[in-house]
KOLVEX-530925 format. One record per residue (C-alpha): x, y, z; residue number from 1. Coordinates in steps of 0.05 Angstrom, whole numbers. Layout:
<pts>
      px      py      pz  resi
       X       Y       Z   NUM
...
</pts>
This chain:
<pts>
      px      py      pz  resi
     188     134     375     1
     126      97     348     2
     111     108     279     3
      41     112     262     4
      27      77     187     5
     -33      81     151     6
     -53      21     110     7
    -111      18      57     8
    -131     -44      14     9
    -174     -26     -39    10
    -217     -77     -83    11
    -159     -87    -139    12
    -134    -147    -157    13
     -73    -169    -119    14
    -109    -167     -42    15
     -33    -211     -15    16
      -3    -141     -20    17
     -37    -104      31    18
     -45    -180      77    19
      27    -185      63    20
      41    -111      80    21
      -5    -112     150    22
      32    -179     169    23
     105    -140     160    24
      83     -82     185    25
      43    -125     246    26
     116    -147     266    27
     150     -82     258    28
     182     -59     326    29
     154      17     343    30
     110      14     274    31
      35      28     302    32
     -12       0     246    33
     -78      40     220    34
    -122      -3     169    35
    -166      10     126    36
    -201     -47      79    37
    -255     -25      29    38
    -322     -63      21    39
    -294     -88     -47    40
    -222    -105     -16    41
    -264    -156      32    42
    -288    -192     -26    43
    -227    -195     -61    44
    -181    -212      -2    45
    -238    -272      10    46
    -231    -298     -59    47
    -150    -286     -75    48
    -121    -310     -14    49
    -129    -362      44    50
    -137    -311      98    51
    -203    -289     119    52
    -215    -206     130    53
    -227    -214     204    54
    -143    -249     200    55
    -131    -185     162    56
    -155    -135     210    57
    -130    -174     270    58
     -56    -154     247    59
     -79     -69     262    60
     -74     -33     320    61
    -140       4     287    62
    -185     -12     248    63
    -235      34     202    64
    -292      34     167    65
    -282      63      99    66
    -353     102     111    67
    -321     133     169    68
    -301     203     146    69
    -296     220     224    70
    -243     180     234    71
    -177     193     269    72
    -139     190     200    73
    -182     239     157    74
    -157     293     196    75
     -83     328     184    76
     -80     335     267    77
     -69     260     269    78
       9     252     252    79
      26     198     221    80
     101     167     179    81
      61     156     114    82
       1     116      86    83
      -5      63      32    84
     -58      36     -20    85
     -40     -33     -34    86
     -74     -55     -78    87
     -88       9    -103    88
    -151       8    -158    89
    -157      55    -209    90
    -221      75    -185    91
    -183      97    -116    92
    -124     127    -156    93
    -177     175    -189    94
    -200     193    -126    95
    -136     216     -93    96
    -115     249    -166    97
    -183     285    -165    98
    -186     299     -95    99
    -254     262     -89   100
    -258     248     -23   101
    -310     202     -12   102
    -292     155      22   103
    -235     150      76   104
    -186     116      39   105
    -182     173     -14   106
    -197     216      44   107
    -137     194      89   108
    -104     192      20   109
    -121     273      -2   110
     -94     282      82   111
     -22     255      62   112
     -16     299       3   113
     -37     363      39   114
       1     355      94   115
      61     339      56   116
      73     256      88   117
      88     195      45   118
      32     162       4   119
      46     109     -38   120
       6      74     -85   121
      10       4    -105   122
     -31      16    -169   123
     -51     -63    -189   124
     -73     -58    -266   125
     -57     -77    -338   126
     -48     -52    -390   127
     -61      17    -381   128
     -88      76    -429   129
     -74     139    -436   130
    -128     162    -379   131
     -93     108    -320   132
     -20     148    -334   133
     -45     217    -330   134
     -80     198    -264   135
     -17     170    -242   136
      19     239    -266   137
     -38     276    -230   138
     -24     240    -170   139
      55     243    -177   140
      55     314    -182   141
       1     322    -114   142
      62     294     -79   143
      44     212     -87   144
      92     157     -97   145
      68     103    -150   146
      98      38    -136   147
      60     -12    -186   148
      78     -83    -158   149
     128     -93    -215   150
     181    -150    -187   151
     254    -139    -186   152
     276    -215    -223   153
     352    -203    -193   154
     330    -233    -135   155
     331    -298    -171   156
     260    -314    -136   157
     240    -387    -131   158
     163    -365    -107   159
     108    -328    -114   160
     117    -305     -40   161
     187    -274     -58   162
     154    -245    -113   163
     105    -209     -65   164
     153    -193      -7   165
     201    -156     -63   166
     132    -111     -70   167
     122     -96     -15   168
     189     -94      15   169
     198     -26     -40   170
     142       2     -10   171
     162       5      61   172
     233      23      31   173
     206      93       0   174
     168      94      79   175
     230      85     107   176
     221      20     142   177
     278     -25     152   178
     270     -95     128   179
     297    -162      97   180
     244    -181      54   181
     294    -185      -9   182
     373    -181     -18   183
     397    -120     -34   184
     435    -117     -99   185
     502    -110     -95   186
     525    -120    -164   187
     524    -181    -215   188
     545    -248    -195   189
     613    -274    -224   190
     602    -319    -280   191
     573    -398    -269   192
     640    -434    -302   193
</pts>
């Protein structure tokens, strides 16, 4: 059965985890990819990385503009497994927390909480204040998932690739989507004699 995945990249800092998640996700048997990159997210994307945004929404089965509140994925009649933000800006985690929907990522967003699917956010800032966490309480209570980009050092990584791919490899864990971007832990190694 084809899962259906909603992806939005917002304008925050940290564009290589929503390429990175479109390029797992891209090569994901029976995973059917729905992007969304904001006007700001272009830019960014552009500037952080050495892929271009027409690379980016090459790796989608569809592709959306995020003026297009008619769109297939602002509407609770379109199933879909879940949707992430990644990067998620604290301008677009106000949105979802406030239900602002005005544009369709917070739109597809406000669509995931009502009808009770997956949405997590990849919320890219630092440090935060006391307005940022009660967003992200806001939007944890609503039903969201926050999932900052915080790396997991057991891994032992050697690049800033694993670094990503450990990221991102959380977020399709709380979707449910196999992968091997990372080890699994399995305990602590025996001592180096």
């Amino acid at each position: 059965m084809t899962r259906r995945i909603v992806l939005a990249i917002s304008g925050a800092s940290g564009a290589i985890y929503g390429v990175r998640l479109a390029e797992v996700l891209h090569g994901t048997p029976d995973v059917e990819l729905h992007l969304v990159v904001s006007k700001g997210a272009a830019a960014t994307v552009g500037y952080e990385t050495d892929r271009t945004v027409a690379d980016v929404l090459a790796l989608a089965h569809t592709t959306y503009e995020e003026t297009d509140l008619a769109a297939a994925i602002a509407s609770g009649t379109f199933l879909t497994h879940g949707m992430v933000v990644a990067p998620c800006s604290i301008r677009t985690l106000s949105s979802v927390a406030n239900s602002a929907n005005d544009n369709l990522i917070t739109r597809a967003a406000d669509v995931h909480l009502k009808e009770r699917r997956r949405l997590v956010l990849m919320v890219r800032e630092t440090p935060l204040h006391a307005g940022h966490l009660r967003l992200m309480t806001e939007a944890t209570a609503a039903g969201a998932v926050i999932l900052p980009p915080v790396p997991g050092f057991y891994i032992r990584p050697t690049s800033i690739a694993q670094l990503v791919d450990h990221s991102v490899g959380k977020a399709l864990d709380v979707l449910g989507i196999e992968h091997e971007l990372f080890p699994r832990w399995t305990g602590p190694r025996p001592a180096e004699t």
